[in-house]
C-alpha positions, -999 to +999 in steps of 0.1 A: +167+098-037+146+066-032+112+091-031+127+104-064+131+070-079+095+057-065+079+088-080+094+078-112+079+043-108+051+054-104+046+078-126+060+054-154+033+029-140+003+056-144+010+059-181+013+020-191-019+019-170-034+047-194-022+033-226-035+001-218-069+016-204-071+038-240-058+002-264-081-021-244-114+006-252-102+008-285-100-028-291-137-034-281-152-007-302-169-023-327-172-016-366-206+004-368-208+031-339-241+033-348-255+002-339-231+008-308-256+039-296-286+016-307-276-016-283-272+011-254-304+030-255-314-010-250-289-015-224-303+019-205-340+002-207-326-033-191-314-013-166-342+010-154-362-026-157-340-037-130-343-008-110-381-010-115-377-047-106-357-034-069-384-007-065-411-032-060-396-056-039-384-027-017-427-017-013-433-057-010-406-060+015-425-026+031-462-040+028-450-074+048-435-057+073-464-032+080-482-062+083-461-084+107-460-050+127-498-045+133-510-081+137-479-075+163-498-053+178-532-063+180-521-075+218-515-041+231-549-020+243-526+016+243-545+042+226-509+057+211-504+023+196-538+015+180-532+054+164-500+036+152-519+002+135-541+030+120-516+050+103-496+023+091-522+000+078-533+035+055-500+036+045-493-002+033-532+002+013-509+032+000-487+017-010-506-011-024-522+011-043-490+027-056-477-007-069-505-014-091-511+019-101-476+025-115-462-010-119-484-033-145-465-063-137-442-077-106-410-072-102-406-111-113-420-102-144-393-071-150-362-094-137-376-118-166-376-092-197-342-078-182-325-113-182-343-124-214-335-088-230-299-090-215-294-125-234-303-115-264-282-077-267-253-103-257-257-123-285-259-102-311-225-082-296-209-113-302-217-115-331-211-079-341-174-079-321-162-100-349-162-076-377-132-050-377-146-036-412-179-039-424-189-041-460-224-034-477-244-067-477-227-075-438-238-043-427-272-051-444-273-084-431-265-070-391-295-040-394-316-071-398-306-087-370-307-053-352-342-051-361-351-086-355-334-078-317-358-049-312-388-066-326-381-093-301-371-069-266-405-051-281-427-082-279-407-097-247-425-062-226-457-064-247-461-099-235-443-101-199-448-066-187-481-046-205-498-085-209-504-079-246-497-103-272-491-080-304-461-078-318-443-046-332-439-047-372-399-050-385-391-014-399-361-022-418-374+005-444-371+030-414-340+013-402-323+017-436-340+055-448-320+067-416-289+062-443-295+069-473-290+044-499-252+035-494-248+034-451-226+056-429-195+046-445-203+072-472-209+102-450-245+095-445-253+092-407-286+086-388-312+110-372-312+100-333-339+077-314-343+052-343-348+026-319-382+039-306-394+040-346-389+007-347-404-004-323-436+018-333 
């Protein structure tokens, strides 16, 4: 009987849990799914930035070790060993190589745009979370903003990552032909990847 009655509890316990779990994700959808699906094709770049970022301390972390490891063992006259030094100073120029190669900037430089980007997408979900409804000049007045975000994450890697100082033109005319002349409220609903136009 008490296994019964725990079973229950539990049971009971699992689906408060689940209609909490399903209120709380309903509560922080926000009132333009669209703009949703923008901000995480954003959030998806800040994190491969940070990954990038962990990649290239990982082959820094490599290179200095290499490096403590053969002047280590410039004191040893084995023929095994200087065979060893050999192989691993090929592999840290390898790896040098790699870095700059693949990576145009440090991984300082990609845990800066990540923060900086980071900042800003939190912002502007702020700002977005307190609208419920949305009528035709606030939605208006958010795809600007939008736009004005991308332009910004845009010139933040231009500048920080690809060491170029132009700046990406606003598209709001792309940003709004993507609805038609009344907005997704009205059954008009965008074509996918708008945030790479943009930033054309």
């Amino acid at each position: 009987m008490p296994n019964k009655n725990c079973f229950t509890i539990l049971v009971i316990a699992s689906l408060v849990f689940i209609y909490l779990f399903t209120a709380a994700s309903t509560a922080r959808a926000s009132a333009d799914p669209y703009l949703d699906g923008q901000m995480k094709i954003i959030e998806s770049k800040i994190d491969n930035f940070e990954r990038t970022s962990l990649k290239i301390q990982c082959l820094t972390y490599a290179v200095a070790a290499i490096g403590i490891i053969v002047a280590a063992s410039q004191a040893f006259n084995n023929g095994w060993i200087k065979l060893g030094v050999v192989v691993l100073g090929v592999a840290s120029a390898l790896i040098v190589a790699f870095t700059h190669i693949f990576f145009p900037a440090d991984d300082r430089a990609y845990q800066k745009v990540a923060r900086q980007e980071r900042s800003k997408l939190q912002a502007f979900s702020i700002e977005l979370e307190q609208y419920r409804t949305l009528d035709e000049a606030t939605r208006k007045g958010l795809y600007e903003k939008f736009a004005k975000v991308i332009q910004d994450v845009a010139q933040l890697e231009d500048t920080a990552i690809y060491k170029t100082a132009s700046a990406p033109k606003l598209r709001l005319d792309v940003l709004f032909a993507h609805y038609g002349p009344r907005g997704p409220a009205h059954g008009f609903y965008p074509r996918p990847r708008l945030g790479a136009e943009i930033a054309g």
